[in-house]
N, C-alpha and C positions, 0 to 999 in steps of 0.2 A: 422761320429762321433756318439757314443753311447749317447743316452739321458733316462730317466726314464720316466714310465706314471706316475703322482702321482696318479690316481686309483687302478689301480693292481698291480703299481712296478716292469713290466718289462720291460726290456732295448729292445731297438731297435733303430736300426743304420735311422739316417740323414744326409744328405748330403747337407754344409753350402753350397755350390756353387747351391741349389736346392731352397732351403728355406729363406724367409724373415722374416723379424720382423712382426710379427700379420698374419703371413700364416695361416690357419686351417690347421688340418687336421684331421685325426680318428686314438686311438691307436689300431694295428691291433690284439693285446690279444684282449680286451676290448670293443673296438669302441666307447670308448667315446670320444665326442667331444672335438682336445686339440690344444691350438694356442700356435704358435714361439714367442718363446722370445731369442735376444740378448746380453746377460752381460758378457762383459769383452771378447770379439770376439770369443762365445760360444755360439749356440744353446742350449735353454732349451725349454719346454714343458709345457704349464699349461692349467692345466683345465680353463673353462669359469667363475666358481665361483672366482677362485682365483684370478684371472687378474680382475675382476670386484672390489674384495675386496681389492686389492692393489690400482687402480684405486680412490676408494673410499679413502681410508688412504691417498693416496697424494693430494686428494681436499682437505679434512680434515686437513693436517699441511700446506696448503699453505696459509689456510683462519685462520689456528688459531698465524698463523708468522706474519701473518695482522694486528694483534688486539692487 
């Protein structure tokens, strides 16, 4: 399965029977730091900022669905 770095935007092949959800790994353009993500039974790819700031955003509406 082709996925994108979001760093430098080139595709490079994963293999879903390799990879799990929150794997590391490095893009091999690039080598930045990029973790697995599963949506909708697809591998993607995110940098560490981005999974942090999504992270954040879903404490965020879970505490503001509280209130």
């Amino acid at each position: 399965m082709k996925v994108i770095c979001p760093e430098c935007e080139e595709y490079f092949d994963l293999s879903i029977n390799e990879y799990d959800e929150g794997d590391a790994l490095d893009c091999p353009e690039c080598a930045i730091d990029l973790t697995v993500v599963v949506q909708g039974g697809r591998l993607k790819v995110k940098t560490e900022k981005q999974r942090i700031l999504e992270e954040e955003d879903e404490f965020d509406q879970y505490y503001e669905d509280d209130a």
